[in-house]
Structure formats: C-alpha cells, structure tokens
C-alpha positions as CSV (number, residue, x, y, z in Angstrom):
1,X,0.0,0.0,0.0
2,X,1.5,3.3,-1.1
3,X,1.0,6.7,-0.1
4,X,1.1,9.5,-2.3
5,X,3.5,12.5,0.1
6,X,1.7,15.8,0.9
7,X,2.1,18.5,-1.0
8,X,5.2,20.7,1.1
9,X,2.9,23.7,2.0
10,X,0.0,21.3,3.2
11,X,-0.6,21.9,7.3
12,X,-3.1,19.2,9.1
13,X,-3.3,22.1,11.7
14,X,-3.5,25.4,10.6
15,X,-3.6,28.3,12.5
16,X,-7.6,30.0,12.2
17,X,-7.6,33.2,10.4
18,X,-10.0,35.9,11.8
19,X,-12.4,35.0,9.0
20,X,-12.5,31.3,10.0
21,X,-13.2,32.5,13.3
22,X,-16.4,34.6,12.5
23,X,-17.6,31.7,10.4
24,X,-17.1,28.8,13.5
25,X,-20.2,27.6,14.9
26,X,-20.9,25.6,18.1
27,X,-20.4,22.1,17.8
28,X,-24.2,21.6,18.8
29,X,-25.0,23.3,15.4
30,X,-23.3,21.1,13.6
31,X,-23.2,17.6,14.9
32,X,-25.9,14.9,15.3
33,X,-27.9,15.5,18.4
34,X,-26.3,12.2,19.5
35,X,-22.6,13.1,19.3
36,X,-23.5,16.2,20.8
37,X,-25.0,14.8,23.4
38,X,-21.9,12.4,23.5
39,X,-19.6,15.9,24.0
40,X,-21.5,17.0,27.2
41,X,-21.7,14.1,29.5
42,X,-22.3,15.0,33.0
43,X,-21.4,12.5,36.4
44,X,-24.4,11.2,37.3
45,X,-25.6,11.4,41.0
46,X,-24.0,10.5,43.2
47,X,-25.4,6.6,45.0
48,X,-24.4,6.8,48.3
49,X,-22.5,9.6,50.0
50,X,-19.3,8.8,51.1
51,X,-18.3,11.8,52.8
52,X,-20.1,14.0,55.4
53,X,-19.3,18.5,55.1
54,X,-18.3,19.7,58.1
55,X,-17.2,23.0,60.0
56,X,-14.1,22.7,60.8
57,X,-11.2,25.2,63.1
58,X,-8.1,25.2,62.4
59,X,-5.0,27.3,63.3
60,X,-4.1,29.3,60.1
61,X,-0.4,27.7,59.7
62,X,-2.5,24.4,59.8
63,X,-4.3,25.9,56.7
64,X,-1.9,27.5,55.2
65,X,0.4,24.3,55.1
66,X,-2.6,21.8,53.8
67,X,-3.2,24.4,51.0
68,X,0.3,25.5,49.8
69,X,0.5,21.5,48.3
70,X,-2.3,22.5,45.6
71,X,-4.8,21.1,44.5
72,X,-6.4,18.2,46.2
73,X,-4.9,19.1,49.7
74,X,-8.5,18.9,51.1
75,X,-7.9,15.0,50.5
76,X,-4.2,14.9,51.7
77,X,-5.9,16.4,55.0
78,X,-8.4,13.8,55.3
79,X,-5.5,11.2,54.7
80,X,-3.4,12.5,57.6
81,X,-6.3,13.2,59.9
82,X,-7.2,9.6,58.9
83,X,-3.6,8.0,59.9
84,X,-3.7,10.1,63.1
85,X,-6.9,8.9,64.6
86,X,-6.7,7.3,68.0
C-alpha cells in the first residue's frame, strides 16, 4: 500500500484566520444530536454519600500548610487526619 506525500505547503493544523473565526459555529449546530449529546456528559448522581461536610477550626499555619500542596490538599488532609486517629 503506497501513499502518495503531501504537498510541502500542506498543514493538518492550521492556524484559524479571523475570517474562519467569524464563520465557527458551536459544535451543537453542527453535529448529530447524539454526538453532541456524547460531547456533554455530566457524572451522574452520586449513589451513596461517602463523605459527610463539616465545620471545621483550624490554626491558620495548619491551613496555610494543607493548601500550599495545591490542588487536592482537602484530601491529603483527610489522609493524615485519617492515619492520626486514635
């Protein structure tokens, strides 16, 4: 099986002019109802809670140390509140 080569100026991403811009629609517009429906999938509910929201106080350097690790510290301070339980 042989390819033919692309032609030397040919780009399988160009960058969109300001005219290709104005003339983009939404993808809703222009796909079957079932791919766009496919394109906005949403979690479902959720079964069974697994976690219970609470009010919480804590010194600020506590805080301030749990949040300076980013995102997901929330769950690195229910891992070391879990290991510390008595």
């Amino acid at each position: 099986m042989s390819k033919e080569p692309l032609p030397p100026d040919y780009d399988e991403n160009p960058e969109w002019t300001d005219e290709m811009i104005a003339e983009a629609r939404p993808a809703s517009e222009v796909l079957p109802p079932e791919v766009a429906a496919l394109l906005v999938r949403r979690r479902g509910p959720q079964t069974a809670p697994t976690k219970k929201a609470v009010t919480l106080r804590l010194d600020p350097d506590v805080l301030d140390k749990f949040r300076s690790t980013g995102p997901g510290w929330q769950s690195r301070m229910n891992e070391a509140l879990r290991q510390a339980k008595v």
